[in-house]
N, C-alpha and C positions, 0 to 999 in steps of 0.2 A: 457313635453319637455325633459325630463329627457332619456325617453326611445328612443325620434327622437334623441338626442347629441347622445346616446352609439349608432344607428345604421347609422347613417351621417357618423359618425369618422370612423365607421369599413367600409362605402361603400367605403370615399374617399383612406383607405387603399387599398381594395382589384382592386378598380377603375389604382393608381397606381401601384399594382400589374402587374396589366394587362399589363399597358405602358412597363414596368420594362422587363418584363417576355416574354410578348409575345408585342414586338415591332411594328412586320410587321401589326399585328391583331388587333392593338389597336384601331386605325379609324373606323374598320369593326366592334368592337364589340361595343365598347364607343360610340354611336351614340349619338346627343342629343335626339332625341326621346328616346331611352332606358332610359335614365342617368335623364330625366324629369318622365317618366314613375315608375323608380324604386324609386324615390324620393317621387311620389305619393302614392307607397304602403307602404314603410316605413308611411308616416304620415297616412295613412289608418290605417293600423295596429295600431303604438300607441294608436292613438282616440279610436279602436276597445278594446283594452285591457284595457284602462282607463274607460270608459262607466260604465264597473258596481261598480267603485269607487263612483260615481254618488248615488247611491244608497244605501249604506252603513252607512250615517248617514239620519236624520229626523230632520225637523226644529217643536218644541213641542210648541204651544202656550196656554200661560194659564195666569189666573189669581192671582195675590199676594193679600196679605192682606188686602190692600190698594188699592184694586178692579184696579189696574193696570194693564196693558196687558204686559205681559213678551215674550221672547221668547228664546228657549232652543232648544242647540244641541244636539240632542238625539242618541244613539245607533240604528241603523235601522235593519232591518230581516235579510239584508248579514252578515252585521259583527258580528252576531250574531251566524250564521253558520260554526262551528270547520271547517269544510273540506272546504270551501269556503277561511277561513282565510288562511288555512295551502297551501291549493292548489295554489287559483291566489295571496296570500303577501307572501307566503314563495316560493315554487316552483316556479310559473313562473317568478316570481318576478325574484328572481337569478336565471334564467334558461335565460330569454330575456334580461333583464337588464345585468346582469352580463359574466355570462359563455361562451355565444354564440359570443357576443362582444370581451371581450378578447381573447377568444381563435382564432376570426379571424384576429383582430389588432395583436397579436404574430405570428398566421402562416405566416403570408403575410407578416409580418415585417423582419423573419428571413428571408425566402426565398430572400425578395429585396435585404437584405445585402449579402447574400450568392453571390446575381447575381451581386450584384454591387463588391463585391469582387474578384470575378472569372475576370471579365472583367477588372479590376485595373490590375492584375497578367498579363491578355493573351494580355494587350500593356502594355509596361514599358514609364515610365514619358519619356525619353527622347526622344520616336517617337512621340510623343502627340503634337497636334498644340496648341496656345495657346486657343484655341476655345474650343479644349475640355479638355483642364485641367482644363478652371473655368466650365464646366458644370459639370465635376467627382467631384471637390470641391461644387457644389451643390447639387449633388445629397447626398455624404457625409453629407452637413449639415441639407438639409430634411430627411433623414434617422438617423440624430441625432434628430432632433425634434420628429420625428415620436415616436423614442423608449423615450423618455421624454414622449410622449404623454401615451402611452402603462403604462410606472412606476404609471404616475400619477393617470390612469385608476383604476391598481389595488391596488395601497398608498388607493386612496378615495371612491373607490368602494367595494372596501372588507370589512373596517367596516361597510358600509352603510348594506350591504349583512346580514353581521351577525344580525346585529341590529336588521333589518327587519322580520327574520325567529324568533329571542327571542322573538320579538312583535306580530308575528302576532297570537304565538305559545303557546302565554298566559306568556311566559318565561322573565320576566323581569330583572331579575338577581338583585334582592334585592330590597331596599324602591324607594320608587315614586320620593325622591332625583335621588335617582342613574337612575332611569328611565329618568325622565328630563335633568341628565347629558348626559347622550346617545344620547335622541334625539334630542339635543344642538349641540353635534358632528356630527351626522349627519347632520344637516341642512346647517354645516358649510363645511363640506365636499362635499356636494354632488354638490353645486352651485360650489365651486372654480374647482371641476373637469368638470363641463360643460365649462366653461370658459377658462378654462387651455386649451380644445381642439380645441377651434375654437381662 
């Protein structure tokens, strides 16, 4: 879910973008067939990259003392593999999760205020009907949310990032306390940033 919120939030940016940017075009490209379609490969993809999460730990069953049947999370063959960890928990990890997302909630962000600016400037308030001063006042306050949304992105998302690449990179940054502190902050971070955006 984590990877569908970061690429939801960046379509519905660049989705607006498009309205924003290119007006006349927006019907023509925004269809719903596209907009269900592109929705599709998003959740394609995540499931796709999540998959071999699947396989990285092992459920161990065995016996106790007490001829018991126990069962045990065990370390499986991926996680077990450096280049595996470093490549899909560190790299792609912050390459898809991270990098790709904000950097297109920021382009797309600036640009709409650039064009919602430009356009404030090329009518002055007092040729404005009241029709469209509350809609420049909404676009304003969705372009406030937006960049709220953007902050919160990278407030909750960057140490999630960090965290991820020390973890998956053997690098824990001191005792199993401090490890559990970490991954306490992240848990807590990374829900209120899915949240925060929708």
């Amino acid at each position: 879910t984590q990877m569908c919120t970061a690429w939801l939030t960046s379509f519905v940016s660049v989705e607006r973008f498009i309205a924003i940017i290119f007006p006349l075009h927006h019907a023509v490209i925004c269809t719903l067939s596209r907009i269900q379609y592109s929705i599709a490969v998003i959740m394609l993809i995540s499931v796709l990259y999540n998959v071999p999460r699947y396989f990285e730990y092992s459920v161990k069953v065995y016996q106790d003392d007490y001829n018991k049947t126990l069962t045990k999370l065990d370390i499986g063959v991926l996680k077990q593999m450096t280049y595996y960890n470093i490549i899909h928990g560190g790299v792609l990890y912050s390459i898809l999760l991270f990098v790709i997302p904000l950097f297109t909630l920021t382009v797309t962000n600036i640009k709409i205020i650039l064009e919602l600016k430009k356009g404030r400037e090329a009518m002055p308030a007092r040729s404005m009907s009241i029709n469209q001063r509350k809609e420049q006042q909404q676009q304003r306050g969705l372009t406030i949310v937006t960049l709220c949304v953007v902050l919160m992105f990278f407030i909750c998302g960057f140490p999630d990032v960090i965290f991820n690449i020390l973890w998956e990179t053997g690098s824990t940054c001191g005792n199993y306390s401090n490890a559990r502190r970490k991954h306490l902050i992240r848990h807590i971070l990374t829900p209120l940033e899915q949240k925060l955006h929708f």
